[in-house]
C-alpha positions as CSV (number, residue, x, y, z in Angstrom):
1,X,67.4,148.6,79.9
2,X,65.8,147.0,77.0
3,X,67.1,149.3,74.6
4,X,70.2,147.8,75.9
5,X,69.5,144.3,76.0
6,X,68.7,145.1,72.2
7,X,71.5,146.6,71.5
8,X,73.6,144.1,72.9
9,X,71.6,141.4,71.5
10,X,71.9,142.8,67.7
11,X,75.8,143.3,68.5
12,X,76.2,139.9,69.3
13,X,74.3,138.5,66.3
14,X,76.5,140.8,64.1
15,X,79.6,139.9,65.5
16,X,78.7,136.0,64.8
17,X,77.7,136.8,61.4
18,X,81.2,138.9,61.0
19,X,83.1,136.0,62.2
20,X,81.5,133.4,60.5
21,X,82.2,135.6,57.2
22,X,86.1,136.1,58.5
23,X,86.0,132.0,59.0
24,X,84.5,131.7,55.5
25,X,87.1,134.1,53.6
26,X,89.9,132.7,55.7
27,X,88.7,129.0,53.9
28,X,88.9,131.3,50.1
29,X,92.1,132.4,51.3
30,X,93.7,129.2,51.8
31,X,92.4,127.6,49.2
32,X,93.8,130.7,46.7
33,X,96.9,129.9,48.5
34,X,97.4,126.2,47.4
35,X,95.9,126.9,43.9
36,X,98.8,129.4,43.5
37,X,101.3,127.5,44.9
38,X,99.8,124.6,42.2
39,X,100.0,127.3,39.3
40,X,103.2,127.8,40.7
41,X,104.7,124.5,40.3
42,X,103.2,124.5,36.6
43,X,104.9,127.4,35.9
44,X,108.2,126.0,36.5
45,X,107.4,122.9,34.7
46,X,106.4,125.0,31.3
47,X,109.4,126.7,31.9
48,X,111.4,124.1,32.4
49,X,109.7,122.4,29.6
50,X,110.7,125.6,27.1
51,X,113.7,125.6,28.2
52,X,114.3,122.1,26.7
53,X,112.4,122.5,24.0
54,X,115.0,125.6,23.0
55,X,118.3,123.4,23.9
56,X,116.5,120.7,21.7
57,X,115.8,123.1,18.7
58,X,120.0,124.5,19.1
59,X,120.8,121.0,19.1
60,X,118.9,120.2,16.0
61,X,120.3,123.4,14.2
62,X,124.1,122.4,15.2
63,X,123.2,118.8,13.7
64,X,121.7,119.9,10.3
65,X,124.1,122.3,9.9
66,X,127.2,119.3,10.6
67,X,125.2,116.8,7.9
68,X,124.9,119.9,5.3
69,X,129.1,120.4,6.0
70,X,129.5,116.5,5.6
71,X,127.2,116.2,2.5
72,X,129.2,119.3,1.0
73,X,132.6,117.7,1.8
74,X,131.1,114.1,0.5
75,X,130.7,115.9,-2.6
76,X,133.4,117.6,-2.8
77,X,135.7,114.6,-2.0
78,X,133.3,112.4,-4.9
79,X,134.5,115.0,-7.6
80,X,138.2,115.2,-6.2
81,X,137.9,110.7,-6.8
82,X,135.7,111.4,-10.4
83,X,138.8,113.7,-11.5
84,X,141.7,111.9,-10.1
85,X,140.0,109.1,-12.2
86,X,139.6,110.6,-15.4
87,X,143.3,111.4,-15.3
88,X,144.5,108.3,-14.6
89,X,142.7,107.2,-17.4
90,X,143.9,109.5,-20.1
């Protein structure tokens, strides 16, 4: 009987150490969750924020490439006036 009473007594004193380990890696668990779901929400910012950055950097390239065609037709338009001048004055 007091083998028993032993027994029943370590039992118990493991089983409150197992659930106070289940209670503590429950708390680890939850808190993993909300750091992910954190990361998470970063993750689509930087994404987001790439994204942007990549329409920005098209944008840019469509822009210089409009002020190179302009610059090119300025000039070609300032020669056009320079020889239209020269024979109107010959």
């Amino acid at each position: 009987m007091l083998q028993s009473l032993t027994s029943l007594t370590l039992s118990d004193s493991s089983i409150a150490t197992l659930r106070g380990e289940i209670t503590s890696l429950r708390g680890a668990l939850s808190k993993q969750a909300g750091a992910q779901a954190r990361s998470t929400g970063w993750e689509d910012k930087v994404r987001s924020a790439e994204k942007q950055r990549d329409e920005n950097k098209e944008e840019l390239v469509a822009e210089r490439r409009k002020r190179i065609e302009s610059e090119r037709r300025g000039h070609k338009a300032q020669e056009r006036i320079c020889e239209l001048h020269s024979q109107s004055l010959i």
